[in-house]
N, CA, C and O of each residue as an XYZ file, in Angstrom:
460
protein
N      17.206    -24.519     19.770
C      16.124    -25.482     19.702
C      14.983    -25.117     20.648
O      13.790    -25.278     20.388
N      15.515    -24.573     21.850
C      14.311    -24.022     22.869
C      13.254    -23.448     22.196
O      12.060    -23.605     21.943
N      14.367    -22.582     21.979
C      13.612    -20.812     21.181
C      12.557    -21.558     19.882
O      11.428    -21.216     19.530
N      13.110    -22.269     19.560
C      11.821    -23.083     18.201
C      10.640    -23.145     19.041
O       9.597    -22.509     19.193
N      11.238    -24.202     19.544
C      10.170    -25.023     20.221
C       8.998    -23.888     21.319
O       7.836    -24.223     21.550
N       9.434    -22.970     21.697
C       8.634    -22.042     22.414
C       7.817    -21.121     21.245
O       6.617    -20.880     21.374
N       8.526    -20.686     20.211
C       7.459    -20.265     19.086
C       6.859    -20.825     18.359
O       5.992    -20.192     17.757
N       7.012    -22.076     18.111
C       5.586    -22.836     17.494
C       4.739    -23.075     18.651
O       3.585    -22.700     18.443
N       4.929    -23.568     19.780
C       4.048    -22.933     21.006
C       3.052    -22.022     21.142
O       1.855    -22.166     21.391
N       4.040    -20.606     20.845
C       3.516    -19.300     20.903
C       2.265    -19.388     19.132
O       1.057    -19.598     19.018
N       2.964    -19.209     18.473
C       1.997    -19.783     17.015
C       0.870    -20.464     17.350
O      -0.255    -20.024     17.590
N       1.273    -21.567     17.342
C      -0.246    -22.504     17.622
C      -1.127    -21.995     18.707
O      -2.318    -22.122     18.420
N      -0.889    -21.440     19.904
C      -1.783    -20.899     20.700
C      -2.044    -19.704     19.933
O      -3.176    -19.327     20.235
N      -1.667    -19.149     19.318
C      -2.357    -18.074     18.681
C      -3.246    -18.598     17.523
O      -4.334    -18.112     17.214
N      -2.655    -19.629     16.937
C      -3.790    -20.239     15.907
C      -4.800    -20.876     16.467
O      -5.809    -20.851     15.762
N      -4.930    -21.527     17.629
C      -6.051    -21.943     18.389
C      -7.032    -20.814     18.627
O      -8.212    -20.826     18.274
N      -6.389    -19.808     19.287
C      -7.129    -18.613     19.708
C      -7.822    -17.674     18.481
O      -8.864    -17.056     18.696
N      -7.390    -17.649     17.659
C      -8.123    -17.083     16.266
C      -8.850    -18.027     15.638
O      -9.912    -17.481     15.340
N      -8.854    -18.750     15.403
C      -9.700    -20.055     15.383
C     -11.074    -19.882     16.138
O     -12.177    -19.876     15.592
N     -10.762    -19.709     17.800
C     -12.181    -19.451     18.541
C     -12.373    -18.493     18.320
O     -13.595    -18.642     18.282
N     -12.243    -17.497     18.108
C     -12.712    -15.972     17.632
C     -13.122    -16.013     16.444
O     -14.037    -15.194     16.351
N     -12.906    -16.628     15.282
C     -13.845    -16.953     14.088
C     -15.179    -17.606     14.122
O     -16.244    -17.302     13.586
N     -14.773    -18.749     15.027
C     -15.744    -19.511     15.494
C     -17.441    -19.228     16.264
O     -18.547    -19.752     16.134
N     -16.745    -17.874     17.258
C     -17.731    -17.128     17.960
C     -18.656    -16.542     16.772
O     -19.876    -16.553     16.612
N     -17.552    -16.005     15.971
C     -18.122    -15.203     14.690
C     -19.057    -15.862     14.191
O     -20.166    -15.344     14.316
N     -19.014    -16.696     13.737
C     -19.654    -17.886     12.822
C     -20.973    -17.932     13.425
O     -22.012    -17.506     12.921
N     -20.787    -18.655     14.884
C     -22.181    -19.086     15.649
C     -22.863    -17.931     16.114
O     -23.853    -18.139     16.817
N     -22.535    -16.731     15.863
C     -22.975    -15.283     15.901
C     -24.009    -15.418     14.831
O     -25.196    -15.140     15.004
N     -23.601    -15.767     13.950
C     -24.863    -15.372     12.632
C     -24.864    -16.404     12.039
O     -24.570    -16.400     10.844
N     -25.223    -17.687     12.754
C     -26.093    -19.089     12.722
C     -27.455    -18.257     12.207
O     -27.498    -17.049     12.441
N     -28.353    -18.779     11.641
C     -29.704    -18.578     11.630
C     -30.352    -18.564     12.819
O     -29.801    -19.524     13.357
N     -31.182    -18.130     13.658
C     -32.137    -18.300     14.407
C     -32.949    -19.185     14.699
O     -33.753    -18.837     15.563
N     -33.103    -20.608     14.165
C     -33.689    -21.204     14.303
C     -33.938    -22.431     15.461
O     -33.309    -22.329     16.515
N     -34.481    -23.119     15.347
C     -34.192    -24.063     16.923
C     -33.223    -24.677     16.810
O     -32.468    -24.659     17.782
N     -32.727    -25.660     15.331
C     -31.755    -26.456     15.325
C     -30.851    -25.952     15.395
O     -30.017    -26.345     16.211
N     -30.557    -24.677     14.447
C     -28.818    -23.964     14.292
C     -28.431    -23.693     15.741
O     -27.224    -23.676     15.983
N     -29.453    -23.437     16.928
C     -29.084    -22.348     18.355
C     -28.800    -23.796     18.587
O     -27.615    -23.944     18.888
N     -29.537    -25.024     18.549
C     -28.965    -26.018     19.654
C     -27.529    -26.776     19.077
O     -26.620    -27.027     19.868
N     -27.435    -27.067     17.810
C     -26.178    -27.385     17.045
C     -24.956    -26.274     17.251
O     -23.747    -26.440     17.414
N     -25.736    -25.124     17.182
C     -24.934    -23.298     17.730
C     -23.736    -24.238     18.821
O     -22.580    -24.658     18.773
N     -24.990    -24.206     19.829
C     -24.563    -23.969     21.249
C     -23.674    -25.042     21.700
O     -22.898    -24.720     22.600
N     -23.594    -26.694     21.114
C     -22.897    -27.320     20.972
C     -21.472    -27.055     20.175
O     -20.329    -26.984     20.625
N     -21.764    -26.985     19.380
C     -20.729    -26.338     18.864
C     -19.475    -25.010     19.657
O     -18.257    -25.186     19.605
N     -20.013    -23.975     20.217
C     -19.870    -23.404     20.874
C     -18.885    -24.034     22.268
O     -17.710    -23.752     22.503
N     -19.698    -24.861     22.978
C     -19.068    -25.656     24.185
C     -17.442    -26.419     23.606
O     -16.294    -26.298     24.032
N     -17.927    -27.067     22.672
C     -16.551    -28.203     21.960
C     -15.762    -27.226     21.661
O     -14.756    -27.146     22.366
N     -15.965    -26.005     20.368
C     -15.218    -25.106     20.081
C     -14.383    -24.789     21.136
O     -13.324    -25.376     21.356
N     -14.831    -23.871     21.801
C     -13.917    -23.344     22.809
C     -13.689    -23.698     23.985
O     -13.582    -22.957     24.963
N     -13.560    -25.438     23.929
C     -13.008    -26.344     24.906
C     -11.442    -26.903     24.211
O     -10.581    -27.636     24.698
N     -11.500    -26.396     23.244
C     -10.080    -26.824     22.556
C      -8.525    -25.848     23.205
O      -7.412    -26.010     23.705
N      -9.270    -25.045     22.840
C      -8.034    -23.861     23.593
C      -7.982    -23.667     25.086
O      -7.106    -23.055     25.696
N      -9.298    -24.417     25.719
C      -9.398    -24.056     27.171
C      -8.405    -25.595     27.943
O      -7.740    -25.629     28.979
N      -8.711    -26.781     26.842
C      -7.651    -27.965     27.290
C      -5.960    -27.421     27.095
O      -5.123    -27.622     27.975
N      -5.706    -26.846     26.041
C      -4.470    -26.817     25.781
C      -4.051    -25.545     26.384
O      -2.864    -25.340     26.131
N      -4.573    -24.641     27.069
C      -3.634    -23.758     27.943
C      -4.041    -24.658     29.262
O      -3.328    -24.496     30.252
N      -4.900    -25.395     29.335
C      -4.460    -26.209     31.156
C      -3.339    -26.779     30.858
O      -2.326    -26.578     31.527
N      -3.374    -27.736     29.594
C      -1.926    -28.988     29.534
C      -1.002    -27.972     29.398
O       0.109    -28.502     29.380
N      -0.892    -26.522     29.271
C       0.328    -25.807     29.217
C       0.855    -25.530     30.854
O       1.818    -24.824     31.154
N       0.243    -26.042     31.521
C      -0.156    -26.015     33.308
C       0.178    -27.095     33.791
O       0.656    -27.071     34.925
N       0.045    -28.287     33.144
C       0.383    -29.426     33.976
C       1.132    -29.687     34.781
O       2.264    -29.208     34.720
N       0.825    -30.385     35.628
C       1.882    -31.109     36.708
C       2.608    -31.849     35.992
O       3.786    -31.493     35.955
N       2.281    -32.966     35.267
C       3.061    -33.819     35.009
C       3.024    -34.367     33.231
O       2.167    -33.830     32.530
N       3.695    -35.121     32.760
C       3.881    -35.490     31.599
C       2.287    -35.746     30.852
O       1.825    -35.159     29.874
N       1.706    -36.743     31.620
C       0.821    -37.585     32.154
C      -0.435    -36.821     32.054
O      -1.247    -37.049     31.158
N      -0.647    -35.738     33.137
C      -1.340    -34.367     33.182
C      -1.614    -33.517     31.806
O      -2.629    -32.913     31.460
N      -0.369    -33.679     31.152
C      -0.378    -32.377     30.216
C      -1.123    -33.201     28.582
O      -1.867    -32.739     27.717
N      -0.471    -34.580     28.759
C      -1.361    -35.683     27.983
C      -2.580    -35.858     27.397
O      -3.134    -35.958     26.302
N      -2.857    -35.854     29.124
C      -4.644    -36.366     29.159
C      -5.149    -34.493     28.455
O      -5.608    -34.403     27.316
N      -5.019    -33.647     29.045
C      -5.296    -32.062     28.691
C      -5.542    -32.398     26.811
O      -6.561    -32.286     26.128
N      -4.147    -32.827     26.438
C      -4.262    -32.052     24.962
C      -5.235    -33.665     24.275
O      -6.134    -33.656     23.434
N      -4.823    -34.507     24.777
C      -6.164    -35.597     23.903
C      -7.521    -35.392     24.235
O      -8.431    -35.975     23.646
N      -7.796    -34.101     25.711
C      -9.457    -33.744     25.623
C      -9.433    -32.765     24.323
O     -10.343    -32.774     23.493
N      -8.443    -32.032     24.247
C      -8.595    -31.181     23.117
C      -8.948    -31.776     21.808
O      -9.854    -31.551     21.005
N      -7.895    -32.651     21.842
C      -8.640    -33.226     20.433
C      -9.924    -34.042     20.272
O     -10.656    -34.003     19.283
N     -10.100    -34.755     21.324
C     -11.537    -34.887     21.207
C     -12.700    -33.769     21.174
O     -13.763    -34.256     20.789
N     -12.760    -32.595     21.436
C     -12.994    -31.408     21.314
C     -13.051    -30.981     19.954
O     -14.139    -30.593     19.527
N     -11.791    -30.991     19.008
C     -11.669    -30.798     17.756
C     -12.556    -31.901     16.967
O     -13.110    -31.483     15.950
N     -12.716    -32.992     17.245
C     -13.429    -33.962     16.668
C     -15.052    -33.572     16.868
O     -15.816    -33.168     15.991
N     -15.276    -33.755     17.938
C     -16.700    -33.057     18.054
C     -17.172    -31.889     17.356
O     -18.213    -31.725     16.720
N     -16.215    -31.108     17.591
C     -16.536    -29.694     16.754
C     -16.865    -29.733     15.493
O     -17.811    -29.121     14.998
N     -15.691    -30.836     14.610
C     -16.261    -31.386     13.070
C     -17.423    -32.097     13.069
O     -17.755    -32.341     11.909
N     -18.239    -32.566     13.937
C     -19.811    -33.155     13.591
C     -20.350    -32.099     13.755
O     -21.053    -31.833     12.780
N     -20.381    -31.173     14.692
C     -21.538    -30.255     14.550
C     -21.662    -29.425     13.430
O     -22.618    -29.213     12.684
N     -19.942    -28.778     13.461
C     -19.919    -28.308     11.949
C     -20.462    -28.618     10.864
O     -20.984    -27.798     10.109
N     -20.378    -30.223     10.605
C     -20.497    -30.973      9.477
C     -22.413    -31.373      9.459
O     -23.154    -31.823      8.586
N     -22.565    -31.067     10.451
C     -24.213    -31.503     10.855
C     -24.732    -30.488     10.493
O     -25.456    -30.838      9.560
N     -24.889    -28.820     10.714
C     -24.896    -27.249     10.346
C     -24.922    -27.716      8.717
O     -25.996    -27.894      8.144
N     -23.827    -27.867      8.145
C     -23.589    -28.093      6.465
C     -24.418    -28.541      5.924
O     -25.181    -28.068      5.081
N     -24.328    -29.691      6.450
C     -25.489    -31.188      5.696
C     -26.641    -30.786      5.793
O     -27.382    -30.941      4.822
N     -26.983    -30.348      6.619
C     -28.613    -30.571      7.219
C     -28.966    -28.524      6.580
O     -30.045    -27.967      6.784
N     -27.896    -27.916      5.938
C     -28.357    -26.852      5.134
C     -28.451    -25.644      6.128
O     -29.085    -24.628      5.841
N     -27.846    -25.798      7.204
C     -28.318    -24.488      8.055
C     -27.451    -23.550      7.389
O     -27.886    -22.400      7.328
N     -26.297    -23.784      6.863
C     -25.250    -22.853      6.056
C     -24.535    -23.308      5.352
O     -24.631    -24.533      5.278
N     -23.591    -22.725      4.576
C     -22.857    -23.552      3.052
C     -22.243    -23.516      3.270
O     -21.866    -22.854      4.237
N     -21.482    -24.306      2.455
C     -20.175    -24.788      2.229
C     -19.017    -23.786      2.564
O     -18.203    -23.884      3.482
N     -19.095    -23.049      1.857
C     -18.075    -22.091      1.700
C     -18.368    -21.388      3.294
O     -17.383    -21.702      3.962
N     -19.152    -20.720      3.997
C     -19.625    -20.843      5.368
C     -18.713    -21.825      6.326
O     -18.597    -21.295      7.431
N     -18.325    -22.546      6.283
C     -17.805    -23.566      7.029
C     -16.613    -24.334      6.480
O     -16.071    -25.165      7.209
N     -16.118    -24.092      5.117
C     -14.731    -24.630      4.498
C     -13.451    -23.752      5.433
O     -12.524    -24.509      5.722
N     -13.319    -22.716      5.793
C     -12.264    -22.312      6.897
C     -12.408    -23.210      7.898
O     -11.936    -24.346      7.866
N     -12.989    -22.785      8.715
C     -13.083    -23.736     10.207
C     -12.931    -25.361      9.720
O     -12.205    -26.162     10.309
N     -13.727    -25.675      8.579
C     -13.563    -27.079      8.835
C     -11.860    -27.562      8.524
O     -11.224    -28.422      9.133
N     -11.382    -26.665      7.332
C      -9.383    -27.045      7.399
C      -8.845    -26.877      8.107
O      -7.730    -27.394      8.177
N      -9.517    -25.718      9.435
C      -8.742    -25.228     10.458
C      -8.650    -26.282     11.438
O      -7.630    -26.286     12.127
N      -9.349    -27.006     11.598
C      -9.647    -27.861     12.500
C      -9.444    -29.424     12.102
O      -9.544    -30.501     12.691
N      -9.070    -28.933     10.647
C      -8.830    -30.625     10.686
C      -6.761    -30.216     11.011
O      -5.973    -30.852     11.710
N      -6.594    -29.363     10.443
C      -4.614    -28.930     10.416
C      -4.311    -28.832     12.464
O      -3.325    -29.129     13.138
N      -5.875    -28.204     12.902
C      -5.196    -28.439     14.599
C      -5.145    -29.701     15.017
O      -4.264    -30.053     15.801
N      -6.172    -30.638     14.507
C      -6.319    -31.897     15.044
C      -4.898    -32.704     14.563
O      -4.462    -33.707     15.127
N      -4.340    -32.096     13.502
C      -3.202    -32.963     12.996
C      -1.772    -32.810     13.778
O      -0.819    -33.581     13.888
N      -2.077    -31.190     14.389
C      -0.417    -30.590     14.876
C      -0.850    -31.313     16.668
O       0.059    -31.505     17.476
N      -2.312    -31.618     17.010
C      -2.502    -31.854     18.393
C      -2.532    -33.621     18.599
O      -2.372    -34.006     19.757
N      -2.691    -34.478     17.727
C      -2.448    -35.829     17.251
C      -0.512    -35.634     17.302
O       0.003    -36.363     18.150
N       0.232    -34.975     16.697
C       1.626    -34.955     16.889
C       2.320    -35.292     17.942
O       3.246    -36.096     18.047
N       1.588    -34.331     19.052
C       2.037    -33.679     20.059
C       2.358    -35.002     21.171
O       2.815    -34.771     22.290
């Protein structure tokens, strides 16, 4: 049961972490424009505040500690879907542009809501 429980661990931090490395990708070749760099750059911060909460709560002191860590994450994941979803709507890029990240992030928010 350990051994499970330490490789879906190991998994999901690797699915977090490829996740932000797509992500970088993505806001790499945003358009240039004023809105995409400032929606970018938001995006950017939330993005890769998800994986930066959940290897601290992998640090915690306490139950309590490791808690508060993974519900910043998901608030993190939540944010990340408006900007995403703001980018879409507002036409800075399509659909298909943003249909990965946006399942990716709704399936982390679901395994980090579990937790």
């Amino acid at each position: 049961m350990v051994e499970n429980k330490t490789d879906r661990k190991k998994e999901f931090k690797r699915r977090v972490y490829n996740f932000t490395l797509k992500l970088i990708g993505f806001i790499d070749i945003l358009p240039k424009d004023n809105i995409s760099k400032r929606l970018g750059d938001q995006l950017l911060r939330s993005g890769t505040s998800v994986i930066a909460n959940y290897i601290e709560g992998q640090a915690a002191n306490s139950k309590k500690d490791f808690t508060n860590f993974l519900n910043i994450s998901l608030k993190s994941v939540n944010e990340s879907k408006l900007w995403l979803s703001l980018l879409k709507d507002s036409k800075k890029v399509s659909d298909d542009e943003t249909k990965w990240l946006m399942i990716e992030l709704i399936e982390i928010s679901n395994i980090l809501a579990e937790v």
